[in-house]
N, C-alpha and C positions, 0 to 999 in steps of 0.2 A: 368166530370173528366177533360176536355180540360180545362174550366174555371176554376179550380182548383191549375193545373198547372201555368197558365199564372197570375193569382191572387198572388201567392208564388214567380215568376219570377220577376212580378214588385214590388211588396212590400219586401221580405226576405231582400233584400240589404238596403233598407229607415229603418226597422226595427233593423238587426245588427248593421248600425251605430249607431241608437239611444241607441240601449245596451250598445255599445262601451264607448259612453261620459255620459250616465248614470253611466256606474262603475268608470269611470277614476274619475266625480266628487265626488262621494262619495271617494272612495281612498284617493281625495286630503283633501276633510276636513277629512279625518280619519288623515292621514299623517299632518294636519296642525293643529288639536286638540291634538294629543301628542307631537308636537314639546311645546305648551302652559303647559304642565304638564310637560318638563323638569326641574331640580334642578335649583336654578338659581345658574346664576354665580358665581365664588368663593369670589367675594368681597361679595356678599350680604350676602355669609356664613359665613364670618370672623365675633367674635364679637362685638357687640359697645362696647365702651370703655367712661366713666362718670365720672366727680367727685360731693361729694355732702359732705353733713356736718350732722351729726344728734347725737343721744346719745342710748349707749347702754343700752338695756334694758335686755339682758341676752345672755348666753351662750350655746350651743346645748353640745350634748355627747362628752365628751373629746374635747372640746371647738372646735368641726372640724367646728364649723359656728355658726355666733352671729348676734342678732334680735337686732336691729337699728332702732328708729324710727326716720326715717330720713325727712330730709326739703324736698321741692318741687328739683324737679330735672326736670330744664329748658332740655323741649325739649322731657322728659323721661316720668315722671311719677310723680301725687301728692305729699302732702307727707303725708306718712304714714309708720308703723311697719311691718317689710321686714326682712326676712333670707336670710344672706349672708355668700357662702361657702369662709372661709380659703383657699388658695395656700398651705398653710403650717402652723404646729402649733407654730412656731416662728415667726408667725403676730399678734395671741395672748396673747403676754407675754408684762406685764407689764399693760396694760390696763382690769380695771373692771366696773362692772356695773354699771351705772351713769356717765359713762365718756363719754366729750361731744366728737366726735371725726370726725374729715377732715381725707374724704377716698377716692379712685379711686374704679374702679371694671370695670369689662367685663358684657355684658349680650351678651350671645348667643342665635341663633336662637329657640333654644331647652328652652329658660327659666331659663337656670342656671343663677345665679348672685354669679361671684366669685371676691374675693376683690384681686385688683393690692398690694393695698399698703392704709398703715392706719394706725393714729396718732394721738396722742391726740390733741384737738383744742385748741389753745390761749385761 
C-alpha cells in the first residue's frame, strides 16, 4: 500500500499536467477549426458584377427572367445558354427573342444571376 501511495505522489502531478496540455491542444484546434468555418468576409459576400453580350433565346413566366445564350465571359464562365433574373419587368420591354443584346448582371454567392442593365447590341 506504501508503494502505492508514493507511486500516485510521484506521478499524479507528471500525469495532470499532461492532461492539462492534452485538452488545452485539442481546445485550440477545436477553437482554430471553427474559426476556418466562419462566413467570410463581407466583400467576398457582395456579388460580382459582369458584362457580356449574347442573344435572346426566350422569355421565363411573365418575362421575370430571360435565357441568353450568351459569348464567353472573360474571367467568368464559357459560353453558353444561361437564365438571367429581371431587377424589374421594365428591363424587359421592348426587347424579343432573337435580339442580340450587351448586358451587365450581378452573380452572387448563392448562384443567382440577375441582370444590372440590358440593351440591344449595335
Amino acid at each position: 500500500m506504501a508503494e502505492t501511495r508514493s507511486f500516485l505522489r510521484r506521478h499524479l502531478p507528471w500525469a495532470l499536467s499532461a492532461w492539462v496540455l492534452l485538452t488545452a491542444a485539442v481546445v485550440g484546434v477545436v477553437v482554430w477549426l471553427d474559426a476556418r468555418r466562419q462566413p467570410p468576409p463581407a466583400a467576398e459576400n457582395e456579388a460580382s458584377r459582369h458584362e457580356a453580350t449574347g442573344v435572346i433565346r426566350s422569355f421565363g413566366d411573365g418575362r421575370s427572367y430571360v435565357n441568353i445564350a450568351h459569348d464567353p465571359i472573360d474571367g467568368f464562365m464559357a459560353a453558353m445558354t444561361m437564365a438571367f433574373e429581371f431587377q424589374s419587368a421594365e428591363q424587359a420591354s421592348g426587347l424579343d427573342v432573337g435580339d442580340r443584346v450587351k448586358f451587365s448582371f450581378s452573380a452572387d454567392r448563392q448562384g443567382r444571376l440577375v441582370i444590372d442593365s440590358i440593351a440591344k447590341a449595335p
